[in-house]
C-alpha positions in Angstrom: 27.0 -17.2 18.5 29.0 -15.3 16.2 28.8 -14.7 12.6 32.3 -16.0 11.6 32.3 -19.4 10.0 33.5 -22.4 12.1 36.9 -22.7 10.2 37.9 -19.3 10.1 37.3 -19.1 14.1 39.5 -22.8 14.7 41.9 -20.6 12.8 42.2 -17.8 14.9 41.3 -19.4 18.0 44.4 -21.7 17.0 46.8 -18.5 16.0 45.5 -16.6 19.4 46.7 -19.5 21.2 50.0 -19.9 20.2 50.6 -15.6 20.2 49.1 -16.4 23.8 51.7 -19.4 24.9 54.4 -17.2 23.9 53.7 -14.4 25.7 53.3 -16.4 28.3 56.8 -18.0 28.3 58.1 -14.1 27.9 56.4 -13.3 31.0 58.4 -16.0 32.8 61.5 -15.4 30.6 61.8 -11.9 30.9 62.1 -10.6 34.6 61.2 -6.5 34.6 60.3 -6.7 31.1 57.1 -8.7 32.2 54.4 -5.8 31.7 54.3 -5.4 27.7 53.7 -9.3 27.4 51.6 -9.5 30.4 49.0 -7.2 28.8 49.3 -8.8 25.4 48.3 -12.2 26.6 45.2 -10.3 28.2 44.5 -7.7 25.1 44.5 -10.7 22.8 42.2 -12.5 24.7 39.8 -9.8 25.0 40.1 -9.1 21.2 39.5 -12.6 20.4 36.2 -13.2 22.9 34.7 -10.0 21.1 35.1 -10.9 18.3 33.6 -14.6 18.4 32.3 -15.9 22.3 32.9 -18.9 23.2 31.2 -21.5 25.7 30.7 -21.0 28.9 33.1 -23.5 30.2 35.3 -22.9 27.6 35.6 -19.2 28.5 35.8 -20.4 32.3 38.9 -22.7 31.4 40.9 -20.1 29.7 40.2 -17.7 31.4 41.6 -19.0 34.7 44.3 -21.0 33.2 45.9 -17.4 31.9 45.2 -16.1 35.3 46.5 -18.5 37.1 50.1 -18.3 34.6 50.5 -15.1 34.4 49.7 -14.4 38.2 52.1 -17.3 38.8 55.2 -15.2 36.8 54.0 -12.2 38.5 54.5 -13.3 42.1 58.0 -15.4 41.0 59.6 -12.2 40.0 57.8 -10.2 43.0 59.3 -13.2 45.1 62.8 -12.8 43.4 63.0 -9.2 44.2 62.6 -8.1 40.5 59.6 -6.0 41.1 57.5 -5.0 44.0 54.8 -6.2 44.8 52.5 -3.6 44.2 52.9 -5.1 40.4 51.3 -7.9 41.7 47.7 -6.0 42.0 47.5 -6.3 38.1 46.3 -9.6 38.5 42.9 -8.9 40.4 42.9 -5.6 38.2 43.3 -7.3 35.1 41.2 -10.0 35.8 38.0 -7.5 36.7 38.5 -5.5 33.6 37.9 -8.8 31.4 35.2 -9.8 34.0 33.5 -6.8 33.1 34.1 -7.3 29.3 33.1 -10.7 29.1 29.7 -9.5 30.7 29.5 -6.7 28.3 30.1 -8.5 25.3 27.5 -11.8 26.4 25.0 -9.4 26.9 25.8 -7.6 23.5 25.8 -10.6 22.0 22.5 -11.9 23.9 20.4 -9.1 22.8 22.1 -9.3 19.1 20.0 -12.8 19.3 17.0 -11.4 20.4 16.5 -8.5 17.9 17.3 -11.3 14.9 14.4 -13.7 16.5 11.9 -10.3 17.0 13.1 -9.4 13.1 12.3 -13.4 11.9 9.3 -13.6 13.6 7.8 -10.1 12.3 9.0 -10.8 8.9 7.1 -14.2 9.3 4.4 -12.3 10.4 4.4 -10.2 7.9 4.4 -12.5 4.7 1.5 -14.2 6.8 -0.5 -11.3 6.7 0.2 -10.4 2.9 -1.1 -14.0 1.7 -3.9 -13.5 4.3 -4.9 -10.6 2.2 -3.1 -11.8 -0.9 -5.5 -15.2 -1.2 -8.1 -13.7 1.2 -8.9 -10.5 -1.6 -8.5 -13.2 -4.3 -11.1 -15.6 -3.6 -13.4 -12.7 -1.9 -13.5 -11.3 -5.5 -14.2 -14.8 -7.4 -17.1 -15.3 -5.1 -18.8 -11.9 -5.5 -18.3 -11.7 -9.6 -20.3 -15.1 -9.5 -23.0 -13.5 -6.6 -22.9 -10.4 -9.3 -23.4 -12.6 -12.3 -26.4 -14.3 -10.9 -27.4 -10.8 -9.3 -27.5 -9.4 -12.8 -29.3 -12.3 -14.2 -32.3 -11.6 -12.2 -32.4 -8.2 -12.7 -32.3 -8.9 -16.4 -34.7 -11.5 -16.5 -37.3 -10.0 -13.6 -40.6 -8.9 -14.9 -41.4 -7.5 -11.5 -40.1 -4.1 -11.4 -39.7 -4.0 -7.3 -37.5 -7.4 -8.1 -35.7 -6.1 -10.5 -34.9 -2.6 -8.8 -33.9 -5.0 -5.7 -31.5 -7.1 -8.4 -30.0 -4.0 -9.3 -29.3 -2.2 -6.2 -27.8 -5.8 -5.7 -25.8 -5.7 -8.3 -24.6 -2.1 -7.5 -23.1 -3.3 -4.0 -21.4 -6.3 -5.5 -19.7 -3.9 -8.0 -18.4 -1.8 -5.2 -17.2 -4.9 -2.7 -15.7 -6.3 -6.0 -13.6 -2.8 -6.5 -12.6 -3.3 -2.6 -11.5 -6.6 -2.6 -9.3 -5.6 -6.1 -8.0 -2.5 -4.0 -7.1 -4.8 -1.0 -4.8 -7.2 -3.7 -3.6 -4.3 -4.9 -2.4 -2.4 -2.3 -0.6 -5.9 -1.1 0.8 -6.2 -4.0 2.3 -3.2 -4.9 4.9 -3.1 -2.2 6.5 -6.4 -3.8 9.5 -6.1 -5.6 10.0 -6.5 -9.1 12.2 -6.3 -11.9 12.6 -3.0 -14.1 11.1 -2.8 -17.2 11.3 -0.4 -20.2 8.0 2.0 -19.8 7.3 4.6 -22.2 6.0 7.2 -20.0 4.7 9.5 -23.1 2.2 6.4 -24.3 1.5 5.5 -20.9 -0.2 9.1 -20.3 -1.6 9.0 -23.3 -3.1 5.5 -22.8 -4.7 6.7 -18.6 -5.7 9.8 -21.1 -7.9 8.2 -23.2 -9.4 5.6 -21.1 -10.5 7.9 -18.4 -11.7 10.8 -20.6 -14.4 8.4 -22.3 -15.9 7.9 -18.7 -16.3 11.4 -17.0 -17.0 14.9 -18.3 -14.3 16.7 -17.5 -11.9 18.7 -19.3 -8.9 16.4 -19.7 -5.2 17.5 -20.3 -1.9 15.5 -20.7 1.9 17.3 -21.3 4.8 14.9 -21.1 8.3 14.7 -23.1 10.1 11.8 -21.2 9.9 9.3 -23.2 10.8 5.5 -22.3 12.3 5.3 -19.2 13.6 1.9 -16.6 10.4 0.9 -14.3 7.2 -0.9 -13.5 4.6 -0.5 -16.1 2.1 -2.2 -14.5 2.3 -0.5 -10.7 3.0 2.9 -12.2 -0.3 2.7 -14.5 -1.6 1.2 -11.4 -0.7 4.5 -8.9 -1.6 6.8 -12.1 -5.4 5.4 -12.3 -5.7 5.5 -8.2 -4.8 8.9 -8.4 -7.3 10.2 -11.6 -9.9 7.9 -9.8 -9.7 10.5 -6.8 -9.5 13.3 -8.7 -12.6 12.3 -10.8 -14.5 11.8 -7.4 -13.9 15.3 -6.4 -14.6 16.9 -9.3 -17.7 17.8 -11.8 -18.5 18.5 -14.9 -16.5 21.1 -16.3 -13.6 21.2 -13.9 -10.4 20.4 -14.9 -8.0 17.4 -14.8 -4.4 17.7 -15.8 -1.4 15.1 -16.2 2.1 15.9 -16.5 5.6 14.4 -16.5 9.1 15.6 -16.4 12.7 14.2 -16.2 14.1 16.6 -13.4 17.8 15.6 -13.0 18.1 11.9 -11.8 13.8 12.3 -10.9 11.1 11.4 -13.0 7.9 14.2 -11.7 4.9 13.1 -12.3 1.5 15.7 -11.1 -2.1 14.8 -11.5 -3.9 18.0 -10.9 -7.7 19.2 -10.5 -9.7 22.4 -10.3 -12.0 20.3 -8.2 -13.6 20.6 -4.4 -9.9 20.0 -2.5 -9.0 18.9 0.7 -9.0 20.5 4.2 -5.9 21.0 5.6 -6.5 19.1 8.6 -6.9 16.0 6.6 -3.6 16.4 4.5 -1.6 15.1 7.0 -3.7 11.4 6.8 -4.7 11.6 3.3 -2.2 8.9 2.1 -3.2 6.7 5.5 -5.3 3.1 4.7 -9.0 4.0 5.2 -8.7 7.5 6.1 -11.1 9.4 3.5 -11.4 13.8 3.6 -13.8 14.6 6.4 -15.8 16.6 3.5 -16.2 13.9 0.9 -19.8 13.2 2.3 -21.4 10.3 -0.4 -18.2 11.1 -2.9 -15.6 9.3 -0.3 -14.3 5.7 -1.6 -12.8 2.5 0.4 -9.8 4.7 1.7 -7.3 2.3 -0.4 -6.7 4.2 -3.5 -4.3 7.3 -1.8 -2.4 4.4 0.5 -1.9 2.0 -2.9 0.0 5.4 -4.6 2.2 5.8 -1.3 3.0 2.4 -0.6 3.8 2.0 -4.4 5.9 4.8 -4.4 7.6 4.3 -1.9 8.0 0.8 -2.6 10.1 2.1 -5.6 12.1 4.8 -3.5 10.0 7.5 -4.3 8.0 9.9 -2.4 4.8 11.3 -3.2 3.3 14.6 -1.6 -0.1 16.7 -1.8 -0.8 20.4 -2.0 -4.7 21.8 -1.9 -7.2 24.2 -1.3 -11.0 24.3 -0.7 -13.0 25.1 -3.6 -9.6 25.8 -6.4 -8.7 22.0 -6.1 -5.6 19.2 -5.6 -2.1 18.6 -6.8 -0.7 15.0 -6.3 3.0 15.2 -7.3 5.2 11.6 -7.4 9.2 12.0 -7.4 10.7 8.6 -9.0 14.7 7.7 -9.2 14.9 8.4 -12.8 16.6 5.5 -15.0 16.4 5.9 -18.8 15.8 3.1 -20.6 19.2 2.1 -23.2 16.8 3.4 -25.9 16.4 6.8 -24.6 20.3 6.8 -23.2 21.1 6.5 -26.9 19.1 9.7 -27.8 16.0 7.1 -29.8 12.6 8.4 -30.2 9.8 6.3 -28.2 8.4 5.5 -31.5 9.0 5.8 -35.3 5.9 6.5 -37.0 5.0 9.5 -37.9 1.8 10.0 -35.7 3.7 7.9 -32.8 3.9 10.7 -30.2 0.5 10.5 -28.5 1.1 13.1 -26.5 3.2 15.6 -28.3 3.8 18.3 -26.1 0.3 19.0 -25.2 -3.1 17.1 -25.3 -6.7 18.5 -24.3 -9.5 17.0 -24.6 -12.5 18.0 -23.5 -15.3 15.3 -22.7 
């Protein structure tokens, strides 16, 4: 029952009970000195059975057998005249009080158990659910790329244009289970730990930059001077893409979408901001919650996974992410980080060498 090995409890058990035969002998031995002994043997006892509890039967023995000697010296020198008898209460008193704490301390102990089985069994159920989802995502999205390949095929190959239009709209749906199924596997995954890694935040900006502002007319802006930093490359670009992808969804052409970064003090800042549609403030407070999309988002709202894979990442990686908008002027995501440099940046090196290497500089627009 207790968390102290076997031999360093024979140990003390073995040193309590030779501290406890002694103090027995003084009770006997010293006549009206009895008390300060007496209460040792009893405060030892107590001490030791809190610490680790033993058996039933074993707590049974010893128990009675220091009752029975102590109370034996107590009513030898009550007997001999050397104290009154009233002393002689302290054994039934004595013997409640660790009644009581052996009680206490079982059911301490008892519920101790039960909260380590409720943990074991939700952690079990846990790491049943994420392979659920893990495996479940995985082989979800293998099937529909194949049902999508052959989807396409026809619609390629169709010289019927109601089969073909069919094929298409086919192929449409598939494309948008497929990006559910990689959200699900993503959003399990994200939460896992993993091992830091050097990221240059700079080139990773510069990298979402360019591969978003081919795909959407929008004007596109990127400012950051951080440079490589300790982190997760992968889940970071991951939360960074989840969070352009919503802002591209409630925006149009000619609105505005801006990325920034900044080493505040032991925090790395990171905003993605849009001049786009926003989000009512009744929804803010479940924005970030798994399939909750803005009550206004009509034909432009998504699965619901994106906004839960940036909290669950971030959070996953002590951070905390927060979200500040208004209808009609648009939406700031803003993600605080534990801020690590990397031993390249600790020691005052540029992210790269080349002449053109900044890809961000200190400011980037582009407009698609």
């Amino acid at each position: 029952m207790s968390d102290i090995g076997s031999r360093p409890k024979a140990v003390l058990v073995a040193a309590w009970a030779v501290f406890a035969g002694v103090n027995c002998y003084l009770t006997f031995a010293l006549p009206g000195k009895e008390t300060i002994p007496y209460h040792l043997v009893w405060a030892s006892f107590a001490l030791l059975y809190g610490l680790c509890p033993w058996p039933r039967r074993a707590t049974l023995i010893v128990f009675a057998i220091i009752t029975t000697v102590t109370g034996v010296a107590l009513v030898r020198h009550a007997l001999a005249g050397t104290i009154g008898w009233e002393e002689c209460s302290e054994i039934v008193l004595m013997s409640g009080i660790i009644s009581v704490l052996i009680w206490h301390v079982n059911r301490h102990w008892t519920a101790q158990a039960r909260l380590r089985a409720l943990q074991q069994a939700d952690r079990h159920r846990s790491e049943q659910r994420e392979n659920a989802a893990r495996f479940g995502s995985h082989e979800v999205r293998t099937r529909l790329t194949i049902a999508n390949g052959y989807a396409q095929l026809i619609a390629d190959q169709s010289v019927e244009p109601t089969v073909r239009e069919d094929a298409e709209l086919v192929v449409a749906e598939l494309v948008k289970a497929s990006a559910l199924a990689t959200n699900l596997l993503t959003l399990v995954r994200v939460a896992e730990p993993s091992g830091p890694e050097s990221v240059d935040v700079d080139q990773m900006l510069a990298e979402v930059l360019h591969r978003w502002s081919v795909t959407a007319d929008r004007t596109w802006s990127a400012q950051c001077a951080v440079g490589p930093v300790q982190g997760d490359n992968e889940r970071l670009e991951a939360v960074l893409d989840c969070l352009i992808e919503n802002a591209v969804r409630f925006t149009g052409p000619g609105d505005s979408i801006a990325m920034t970064a900044d080493a505040r003090g032991d925090e790395l800042v990171l905003t993605v901001r849009d001049t786009g549609a926003g989000i009512p403030a009744a929804d803010l407070d479940t924005v970030f919650d798994i399939f909750q999309t803005a009550s206004t988002a009509g034909e432009r709202a998504g699965s619901g996974l994106g906004l839960a894979i940036v909290k669950a990442a971030t959070e996953a990686h002590g951070g905390t992410v927060s979200v500040v908008s208004s209808l009609g002027i648009g939406t700031t995501f803003t993600l605080r980080l534990p801020l690590l440099l990397s031993p390249a940046a600790a020691l005052g090196e540029s992210a790269f060498d080349s002449a053109d290497s900044d890809p961000l500089g200190d400011l980037i627009d582009v407009r698609s």
